[in-house]
TORMAR-489750 format. One line per field, with one value per atom (N, C-alpha, C): y, x, z; chain; atom name; residue number from 1; residue in three letters. Coordinates in pm, whole numbers, plus 32768, in hexadecimal, padded with zeros to 4 digits. Example, Ala and Ser with C-alpha at 12.3 -4.5 7.8 and 13.67 -1.06 7.14 Angstrom:
REM residues 2
north c(7DC7  7E3E  7EB6  7F1F  7F96  8003)
east c(8527  84CE  8528  8505  8557  850A)
up c(830C  830C  830C  82C4  82CA  8313)
c c(A  A  A  A  A  A)
a c(N  CA  C  N  CA  C)
k c(1  1  1  2  2  2)
r c(ALA  ALA  ALA  SER  SER  SER)
This chain:
REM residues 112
north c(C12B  C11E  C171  C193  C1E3  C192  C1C5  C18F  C1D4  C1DA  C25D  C20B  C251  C21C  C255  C224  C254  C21B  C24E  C238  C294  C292  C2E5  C30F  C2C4  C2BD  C30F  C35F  C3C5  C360  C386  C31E  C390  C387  C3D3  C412  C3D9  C3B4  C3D5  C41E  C446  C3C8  C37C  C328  C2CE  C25B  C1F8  C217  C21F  C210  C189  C114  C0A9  C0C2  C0B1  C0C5  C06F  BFD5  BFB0  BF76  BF35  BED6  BF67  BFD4  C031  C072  C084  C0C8  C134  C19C  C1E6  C213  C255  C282  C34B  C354  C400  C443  C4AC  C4F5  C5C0  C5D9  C65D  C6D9  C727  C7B8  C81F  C8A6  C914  C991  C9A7  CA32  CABC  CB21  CBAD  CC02  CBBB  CBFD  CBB7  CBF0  CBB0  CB8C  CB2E  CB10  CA87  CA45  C9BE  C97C  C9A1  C994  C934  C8D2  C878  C892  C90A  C92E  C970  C98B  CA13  C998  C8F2  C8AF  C879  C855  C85E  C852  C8E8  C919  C924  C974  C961  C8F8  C87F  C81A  C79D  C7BE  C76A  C70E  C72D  C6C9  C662  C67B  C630  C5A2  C5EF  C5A7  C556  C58E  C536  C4A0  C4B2  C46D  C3ED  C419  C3CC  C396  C3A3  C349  C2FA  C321  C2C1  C238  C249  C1D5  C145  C0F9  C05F  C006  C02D  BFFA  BFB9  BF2F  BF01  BF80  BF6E  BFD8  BFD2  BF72  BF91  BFFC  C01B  C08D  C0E6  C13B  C1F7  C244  C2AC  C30A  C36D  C3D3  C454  C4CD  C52F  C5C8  C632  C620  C67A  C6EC  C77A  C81B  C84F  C885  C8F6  C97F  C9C3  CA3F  CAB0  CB18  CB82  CB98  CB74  CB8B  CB11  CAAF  CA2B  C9D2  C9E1  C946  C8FD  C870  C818  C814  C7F0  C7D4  C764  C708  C69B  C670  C617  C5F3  C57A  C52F  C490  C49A  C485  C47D  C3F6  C417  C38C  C3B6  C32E  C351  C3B4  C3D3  C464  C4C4  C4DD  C530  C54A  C58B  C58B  C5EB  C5BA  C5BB  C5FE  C673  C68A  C624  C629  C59B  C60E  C624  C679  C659  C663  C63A  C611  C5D4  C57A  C4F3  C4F2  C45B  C450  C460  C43C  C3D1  C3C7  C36B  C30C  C2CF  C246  C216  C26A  C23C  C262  C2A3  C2CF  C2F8  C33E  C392  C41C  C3FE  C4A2  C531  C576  C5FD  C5FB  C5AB  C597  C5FF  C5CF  C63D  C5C6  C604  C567  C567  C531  C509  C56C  C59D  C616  C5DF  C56D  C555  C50F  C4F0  C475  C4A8  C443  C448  C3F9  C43E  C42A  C455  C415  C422  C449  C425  C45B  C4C7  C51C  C588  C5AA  C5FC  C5FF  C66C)
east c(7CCC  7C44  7C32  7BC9  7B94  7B2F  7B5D  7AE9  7A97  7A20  79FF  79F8  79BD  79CE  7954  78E5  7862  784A  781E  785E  780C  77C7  778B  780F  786F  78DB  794F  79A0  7A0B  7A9E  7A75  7B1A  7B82  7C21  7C6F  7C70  7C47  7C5D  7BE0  7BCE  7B6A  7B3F  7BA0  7B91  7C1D  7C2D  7C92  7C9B  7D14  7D35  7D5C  7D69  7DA8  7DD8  7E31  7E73  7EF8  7EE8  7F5C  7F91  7F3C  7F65  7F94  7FBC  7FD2  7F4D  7F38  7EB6  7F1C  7EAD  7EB4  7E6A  7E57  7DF5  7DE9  7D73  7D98  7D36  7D89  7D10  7D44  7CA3  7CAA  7CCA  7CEB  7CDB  7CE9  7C74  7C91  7CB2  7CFB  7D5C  7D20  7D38  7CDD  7D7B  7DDF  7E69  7EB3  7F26  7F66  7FE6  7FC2  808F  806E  80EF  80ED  8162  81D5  823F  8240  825F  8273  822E  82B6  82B2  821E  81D0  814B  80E5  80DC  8083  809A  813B  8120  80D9  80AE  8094  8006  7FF9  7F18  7EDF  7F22  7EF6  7EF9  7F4D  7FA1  7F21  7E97  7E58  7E17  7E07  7E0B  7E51  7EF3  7F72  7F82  7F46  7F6A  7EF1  7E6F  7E31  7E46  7EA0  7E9E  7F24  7FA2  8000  7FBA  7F27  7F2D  7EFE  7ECA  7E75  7EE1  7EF2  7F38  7EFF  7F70  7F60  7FFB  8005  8068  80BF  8104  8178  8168  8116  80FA  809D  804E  7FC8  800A  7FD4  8040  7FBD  7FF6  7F77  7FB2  7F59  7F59  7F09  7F54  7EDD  7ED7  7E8A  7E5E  7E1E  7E6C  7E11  7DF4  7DAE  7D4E  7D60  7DB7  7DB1  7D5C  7D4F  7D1D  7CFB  7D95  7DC4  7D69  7D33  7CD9  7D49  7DCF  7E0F  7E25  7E3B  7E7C  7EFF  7F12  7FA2  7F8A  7FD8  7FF2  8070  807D  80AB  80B5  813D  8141  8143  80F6  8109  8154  81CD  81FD  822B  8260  824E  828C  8307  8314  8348  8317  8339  82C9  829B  8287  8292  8282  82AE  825C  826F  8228  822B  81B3  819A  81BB  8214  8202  81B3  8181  814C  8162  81ED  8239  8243  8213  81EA  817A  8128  809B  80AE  8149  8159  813B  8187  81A5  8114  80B6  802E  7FBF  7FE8  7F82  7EDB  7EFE  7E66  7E5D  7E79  7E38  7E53  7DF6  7E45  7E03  7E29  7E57  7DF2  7D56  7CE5  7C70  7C2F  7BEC  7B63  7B3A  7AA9  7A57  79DE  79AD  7939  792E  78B2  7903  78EE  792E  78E9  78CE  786E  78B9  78BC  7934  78C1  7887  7847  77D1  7799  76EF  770A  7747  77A4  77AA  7768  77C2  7812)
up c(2858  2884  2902  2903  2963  29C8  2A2C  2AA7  2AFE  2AEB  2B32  2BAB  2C45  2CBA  2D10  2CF6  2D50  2DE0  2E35  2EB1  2F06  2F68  2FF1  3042  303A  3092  306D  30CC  30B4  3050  3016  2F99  2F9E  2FD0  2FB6  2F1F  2E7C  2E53  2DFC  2D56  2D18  2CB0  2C9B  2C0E  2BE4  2BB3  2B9F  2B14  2AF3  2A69  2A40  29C2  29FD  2935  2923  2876  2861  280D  2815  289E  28D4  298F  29C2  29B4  2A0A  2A48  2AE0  2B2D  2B80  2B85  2BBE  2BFD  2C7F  2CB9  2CCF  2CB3  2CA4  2CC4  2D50  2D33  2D14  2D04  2CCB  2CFF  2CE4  2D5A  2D15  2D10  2CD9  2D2C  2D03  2D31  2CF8  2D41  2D13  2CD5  2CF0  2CE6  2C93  2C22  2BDF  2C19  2C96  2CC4  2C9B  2C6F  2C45  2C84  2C97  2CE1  2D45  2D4E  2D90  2E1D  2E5F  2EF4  2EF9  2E7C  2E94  2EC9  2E6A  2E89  2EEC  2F02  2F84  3014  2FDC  3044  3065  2FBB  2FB3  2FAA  2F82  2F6B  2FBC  303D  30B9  30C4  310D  3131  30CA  3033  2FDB  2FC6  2FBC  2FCD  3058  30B9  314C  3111  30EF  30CE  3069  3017  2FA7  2FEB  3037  3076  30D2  312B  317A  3135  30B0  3061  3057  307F  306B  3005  2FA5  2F36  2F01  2E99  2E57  2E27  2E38  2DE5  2D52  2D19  2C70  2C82  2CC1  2CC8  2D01  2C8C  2CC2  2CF5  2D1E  2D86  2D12  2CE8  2CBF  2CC4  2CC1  2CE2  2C69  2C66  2BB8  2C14  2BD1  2BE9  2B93  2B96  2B37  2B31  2B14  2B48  2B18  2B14  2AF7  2A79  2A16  29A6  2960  2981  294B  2924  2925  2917  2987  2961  29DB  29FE  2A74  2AC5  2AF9  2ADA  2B27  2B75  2BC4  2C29  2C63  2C5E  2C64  2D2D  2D69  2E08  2E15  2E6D  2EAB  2F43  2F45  3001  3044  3025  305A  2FF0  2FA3  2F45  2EBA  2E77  2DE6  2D71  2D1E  2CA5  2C30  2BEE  2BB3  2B24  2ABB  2A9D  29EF  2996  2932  28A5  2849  27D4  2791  2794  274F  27AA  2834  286A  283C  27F8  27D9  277A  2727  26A5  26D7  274F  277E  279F  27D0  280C  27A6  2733  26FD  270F  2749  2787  2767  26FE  26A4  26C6  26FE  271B  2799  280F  287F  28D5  2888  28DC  2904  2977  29C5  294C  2989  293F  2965  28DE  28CE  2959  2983  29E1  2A3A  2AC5  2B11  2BAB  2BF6  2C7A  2CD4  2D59  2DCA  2E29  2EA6  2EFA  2EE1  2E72  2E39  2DE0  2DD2  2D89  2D39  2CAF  2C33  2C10)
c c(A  A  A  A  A  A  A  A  A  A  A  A  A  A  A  A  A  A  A  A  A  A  A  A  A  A  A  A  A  A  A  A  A  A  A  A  A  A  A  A  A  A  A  A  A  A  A  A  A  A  A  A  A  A  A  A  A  A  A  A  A  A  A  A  A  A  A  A  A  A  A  A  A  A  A  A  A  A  A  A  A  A  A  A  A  A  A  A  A  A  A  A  A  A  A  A  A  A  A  A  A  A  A  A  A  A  A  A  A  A  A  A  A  A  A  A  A  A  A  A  A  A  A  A  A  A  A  A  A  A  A  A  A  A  A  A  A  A  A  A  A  A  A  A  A  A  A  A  A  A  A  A  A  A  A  A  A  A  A  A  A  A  A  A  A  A  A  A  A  A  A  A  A  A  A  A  A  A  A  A  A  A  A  A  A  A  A  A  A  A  A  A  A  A  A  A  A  A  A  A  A  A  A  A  A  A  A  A  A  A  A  A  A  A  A  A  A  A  A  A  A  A  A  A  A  A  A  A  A  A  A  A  A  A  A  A  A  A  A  A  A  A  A  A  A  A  A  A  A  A  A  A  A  A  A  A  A  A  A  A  A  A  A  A  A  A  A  A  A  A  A  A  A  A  A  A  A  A  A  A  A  A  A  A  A  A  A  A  A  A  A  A  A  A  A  A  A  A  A  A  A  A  A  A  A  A  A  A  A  A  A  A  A  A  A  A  A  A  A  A  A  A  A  A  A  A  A  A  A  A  A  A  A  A  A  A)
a c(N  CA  C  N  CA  C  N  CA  C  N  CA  C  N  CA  C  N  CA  C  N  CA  C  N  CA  C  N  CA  C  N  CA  C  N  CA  C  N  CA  C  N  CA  C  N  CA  C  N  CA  C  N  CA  C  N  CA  C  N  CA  C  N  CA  C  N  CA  C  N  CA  C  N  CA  C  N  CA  C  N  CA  C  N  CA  C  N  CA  C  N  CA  C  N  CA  C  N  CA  C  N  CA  C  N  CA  C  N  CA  C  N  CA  C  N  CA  C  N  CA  C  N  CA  C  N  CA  C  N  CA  C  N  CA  C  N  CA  C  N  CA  C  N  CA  C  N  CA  C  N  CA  C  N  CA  C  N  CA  C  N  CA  C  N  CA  C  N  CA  C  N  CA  C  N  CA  C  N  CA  C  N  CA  C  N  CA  C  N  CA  C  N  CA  C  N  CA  C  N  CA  C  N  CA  C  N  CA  C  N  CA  C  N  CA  C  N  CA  C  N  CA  C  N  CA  C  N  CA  C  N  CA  C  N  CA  C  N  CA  C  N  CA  C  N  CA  C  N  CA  C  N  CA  C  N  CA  C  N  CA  C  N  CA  C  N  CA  C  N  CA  C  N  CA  C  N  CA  C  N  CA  C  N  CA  C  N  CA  C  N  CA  C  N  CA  C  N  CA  C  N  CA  C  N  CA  C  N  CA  C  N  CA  C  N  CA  C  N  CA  C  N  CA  C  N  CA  C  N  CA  C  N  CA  C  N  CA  C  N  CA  C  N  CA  C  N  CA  C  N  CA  C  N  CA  C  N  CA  C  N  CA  C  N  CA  C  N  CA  C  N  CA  C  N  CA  C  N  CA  C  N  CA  C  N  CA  C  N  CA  C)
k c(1  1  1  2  2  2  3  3  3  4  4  4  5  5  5  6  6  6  7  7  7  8  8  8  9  9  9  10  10  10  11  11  11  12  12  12  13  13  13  14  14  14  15  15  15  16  16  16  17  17  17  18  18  18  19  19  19  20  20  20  21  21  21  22  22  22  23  23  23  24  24  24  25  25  25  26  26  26  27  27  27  28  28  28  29  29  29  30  30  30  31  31  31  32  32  32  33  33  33  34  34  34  35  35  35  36  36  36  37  37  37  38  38  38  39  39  39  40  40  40  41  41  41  42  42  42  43  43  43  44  44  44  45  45  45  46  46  46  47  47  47  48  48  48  49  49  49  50  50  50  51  51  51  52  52  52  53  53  53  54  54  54  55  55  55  56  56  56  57  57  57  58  58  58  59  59  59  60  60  60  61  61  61  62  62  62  63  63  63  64  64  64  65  65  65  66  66  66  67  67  67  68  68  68  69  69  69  70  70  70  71  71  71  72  72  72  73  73  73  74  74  74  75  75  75  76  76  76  77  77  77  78  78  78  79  79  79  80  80  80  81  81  81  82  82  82  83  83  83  84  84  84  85  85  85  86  86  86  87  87  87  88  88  88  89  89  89  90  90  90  91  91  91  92  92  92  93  93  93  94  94  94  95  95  95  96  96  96  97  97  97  98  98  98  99  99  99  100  100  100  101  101  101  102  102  102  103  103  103  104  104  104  105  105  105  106  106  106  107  107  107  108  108  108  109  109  109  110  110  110  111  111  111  112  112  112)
r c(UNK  UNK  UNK  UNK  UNK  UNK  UNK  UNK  UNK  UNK  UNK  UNK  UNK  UNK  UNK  UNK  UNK  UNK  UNK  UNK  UNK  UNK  UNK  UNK  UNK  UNK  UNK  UNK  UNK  UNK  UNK  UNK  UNK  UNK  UNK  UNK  UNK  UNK  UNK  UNK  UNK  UNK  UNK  UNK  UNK  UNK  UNK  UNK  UNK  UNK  UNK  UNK  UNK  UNK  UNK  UNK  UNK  UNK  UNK  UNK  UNK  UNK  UNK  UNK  UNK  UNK  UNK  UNK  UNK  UNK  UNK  UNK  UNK  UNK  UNK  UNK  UNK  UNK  UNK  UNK  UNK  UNK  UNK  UNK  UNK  UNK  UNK  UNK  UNK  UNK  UNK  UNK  UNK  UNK  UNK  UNK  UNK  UNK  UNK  UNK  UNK  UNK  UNK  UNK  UNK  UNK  UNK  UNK  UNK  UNK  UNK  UNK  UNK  UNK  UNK  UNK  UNK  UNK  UNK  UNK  UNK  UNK  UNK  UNK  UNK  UNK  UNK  UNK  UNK  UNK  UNK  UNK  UNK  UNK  UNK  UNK  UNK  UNK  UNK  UNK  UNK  UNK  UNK  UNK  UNK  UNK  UNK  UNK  UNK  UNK  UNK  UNK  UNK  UNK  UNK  UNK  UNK  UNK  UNK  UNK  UNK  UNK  UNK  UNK  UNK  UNK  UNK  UNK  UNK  UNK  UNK  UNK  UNK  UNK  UNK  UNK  UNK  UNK  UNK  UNK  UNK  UNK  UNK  UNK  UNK  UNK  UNK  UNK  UNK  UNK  UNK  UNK  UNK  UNK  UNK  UNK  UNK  UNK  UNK  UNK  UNK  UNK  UNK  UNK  UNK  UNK  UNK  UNK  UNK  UNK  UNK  UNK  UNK  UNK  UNK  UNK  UNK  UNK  UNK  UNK  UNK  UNK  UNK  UNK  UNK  UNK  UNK  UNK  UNK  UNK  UNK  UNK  UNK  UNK  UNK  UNK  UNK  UNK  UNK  UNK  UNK  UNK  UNK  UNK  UNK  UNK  UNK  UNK  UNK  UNK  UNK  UNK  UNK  UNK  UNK  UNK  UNK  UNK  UNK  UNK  UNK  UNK  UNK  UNK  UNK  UNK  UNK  UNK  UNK  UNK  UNK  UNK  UNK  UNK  UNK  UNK  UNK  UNK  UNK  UNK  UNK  UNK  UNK  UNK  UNK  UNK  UNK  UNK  UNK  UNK  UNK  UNK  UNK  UNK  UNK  UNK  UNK  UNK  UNK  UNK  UNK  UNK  UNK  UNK  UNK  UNK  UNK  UNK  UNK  UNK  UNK  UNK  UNK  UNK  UNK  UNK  UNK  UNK  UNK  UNK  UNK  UNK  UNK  UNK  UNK  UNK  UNK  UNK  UNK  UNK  UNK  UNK  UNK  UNK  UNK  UNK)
């Protein structure tokens, strides 16, 4: 299930996934460049990632960062506290969420 998240207010955070008692929280980011590499998001993506560690949440609720690149596929990314993880297309079995692309509509600070 999908949750969209409407809001006036800055949310680290684009939309909740919740599939099977597993939640996740995720947000988006598009890239004009094809690096995917751990160390590349890193780096373009640092204040995203600083955002989504400071969120205090149960350790059942995962934080994640989905990119967009150039090329139009996704990259994902399991964020944990000091480290993450790219998330590959063969974790999608366990959570089943399809081909691991957000919702064609979703509103984050008035936003679409």
């Amino acid at each position: 299930m999908l949750i969209a998240v409407e809001t006036d207010r800055h949310l680290p955070f684009d939309f909740v996934i919740n599939d099977r008692d597993c939640t996740s929280l995720v947000r988006v980011r598009r890239l004009r460049y094809p690096r995917y590499e751990v160390p590349d998001i890193g780096i373009s993506c640092a204040h995203e990632i600083a955002e989504l560690r400071k969120i205090l949440v149960p350790e059942e609720i995962f934080r994640e960062l989905w990119v967009r690149g150039p090329d139009r596929h996704w990259h994902r990314y399991l964020v944990l506290p000091d480290t993450l993880e790219i998330l590959e297309d063969g974790d999608d079995d366990e959570r089943d969420i399809g081909e691991a692309s957000p919702p064609p509509l979703f509103q984050v600070n008035g936003e679409q």
